[in-house]
C-alpha positions as CSV (number, residue, x, y, z in Angstrom):
1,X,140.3,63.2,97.5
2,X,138.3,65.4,99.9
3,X,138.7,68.3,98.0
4,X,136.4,66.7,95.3
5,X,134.1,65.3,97.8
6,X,133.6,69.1,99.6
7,X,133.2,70.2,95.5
8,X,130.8,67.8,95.0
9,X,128.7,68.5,98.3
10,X,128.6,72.0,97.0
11,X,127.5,71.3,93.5
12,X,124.6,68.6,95.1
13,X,124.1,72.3,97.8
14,X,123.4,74.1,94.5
15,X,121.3,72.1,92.6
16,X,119.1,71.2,95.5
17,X,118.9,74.7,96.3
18,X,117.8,75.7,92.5
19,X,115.1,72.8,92.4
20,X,113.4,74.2,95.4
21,X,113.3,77.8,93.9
22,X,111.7,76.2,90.9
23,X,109.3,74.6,92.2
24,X,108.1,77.7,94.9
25,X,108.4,79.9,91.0
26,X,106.0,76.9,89.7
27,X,103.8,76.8,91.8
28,X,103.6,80.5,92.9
29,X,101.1,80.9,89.8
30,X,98.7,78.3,91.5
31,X,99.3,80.1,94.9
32,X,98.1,83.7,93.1
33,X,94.9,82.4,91.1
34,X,93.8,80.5,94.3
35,X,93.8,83.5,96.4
36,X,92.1,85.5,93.5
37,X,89.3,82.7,92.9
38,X,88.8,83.7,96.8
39,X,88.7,86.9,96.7
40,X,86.3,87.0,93.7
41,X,83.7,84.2,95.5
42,X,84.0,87.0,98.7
43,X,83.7,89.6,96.6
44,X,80.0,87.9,94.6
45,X,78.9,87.0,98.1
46,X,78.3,90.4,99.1
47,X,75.7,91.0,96.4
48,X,74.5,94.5,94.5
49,X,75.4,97.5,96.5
50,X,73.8,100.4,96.8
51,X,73.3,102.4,93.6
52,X,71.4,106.0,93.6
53,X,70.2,105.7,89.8
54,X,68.5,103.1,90.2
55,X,66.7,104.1,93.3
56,X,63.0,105.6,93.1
57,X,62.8,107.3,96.8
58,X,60.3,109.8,98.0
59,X,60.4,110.9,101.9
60,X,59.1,113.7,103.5
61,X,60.1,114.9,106.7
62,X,58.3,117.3,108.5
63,X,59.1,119.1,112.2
64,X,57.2,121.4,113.5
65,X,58.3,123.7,116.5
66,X,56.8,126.6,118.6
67,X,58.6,128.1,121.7
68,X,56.8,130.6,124.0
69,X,58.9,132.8,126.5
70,X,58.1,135.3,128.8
71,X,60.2,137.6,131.3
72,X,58.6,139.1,134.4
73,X,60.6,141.8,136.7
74,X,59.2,142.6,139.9
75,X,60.7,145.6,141.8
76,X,62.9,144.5,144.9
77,X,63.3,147.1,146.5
78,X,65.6,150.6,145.4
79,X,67.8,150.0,142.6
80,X,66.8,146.1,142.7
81,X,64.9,144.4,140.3
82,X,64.4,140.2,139.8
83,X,63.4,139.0,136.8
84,X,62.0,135.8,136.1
85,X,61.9,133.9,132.6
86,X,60.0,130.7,131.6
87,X,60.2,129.1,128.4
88,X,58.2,126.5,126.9
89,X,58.9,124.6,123.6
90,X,56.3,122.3,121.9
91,X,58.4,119.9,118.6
92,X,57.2,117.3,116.5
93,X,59.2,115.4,114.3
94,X,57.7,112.8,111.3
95,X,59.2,111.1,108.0
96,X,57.2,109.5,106.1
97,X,57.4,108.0,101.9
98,X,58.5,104.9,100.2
99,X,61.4,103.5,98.5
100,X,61.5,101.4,95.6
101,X,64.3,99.7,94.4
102,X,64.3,98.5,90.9
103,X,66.6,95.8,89.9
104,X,69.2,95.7,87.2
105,X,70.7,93.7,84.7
106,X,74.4,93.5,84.7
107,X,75.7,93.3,80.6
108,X,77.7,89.5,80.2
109,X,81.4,90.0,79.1
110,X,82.2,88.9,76.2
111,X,85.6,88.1,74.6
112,X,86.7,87.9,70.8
113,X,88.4,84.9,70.3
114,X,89.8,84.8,66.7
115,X,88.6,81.9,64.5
């Protein structure tokens, strides 16, 4: 008699064990499109990026720059000679123009359903 009982625990061990994997393969579907249904509300929170073709940009940058350097030697003595040099440097740097973003108009998707 307790061999049927240990068969019986087994078979109940089995069947238990198979219910619960059906129901994690059931409900693994659910699991998927409820992470993608997230990702895809992340993803339309962000907005339009950046897109160069349909940007109208003009800037100009302009830098200006003019260095002036001079050497001077004065004799030392024989055979000596110091020499001195001074530089000075004069920049400018400016950007200036607009940009103009024009917006654009995603096409809808659409599906053929067969009537």
């Amino acid at each position: 008699m307790m061999l049927s009982r240990k068969a019986q625990s087994a078979v109940e061990f089995s069947i238990l064990i198979i219910v619960i994997f059906g129901a994690l393969l059931a409900i693994g579907t659910y699991v998927k499109r409820g992470i993608q249904g997230r990702w895809k509300a992340a993803v339309d929170d962000v907005g339009e990026q950046y897109d160069p073709a349909y940007m109208n940009t003009r800037v100009m940058h302009v830098m200006t720059s003019s260095t002036q350097t001079s050497i001077t030697t004065t004799s030392a003595g024989p055979r000596r000679v110091w020499t001195m040099r001074e530089d000075v440097s004069d920049g400018s740097e400016s950007r200036f123009g607009h940009v103009q973003v024009s917006t654009r108009v995603l096409p809808q998707s659409t599906t053929d359903t067969d009537d």
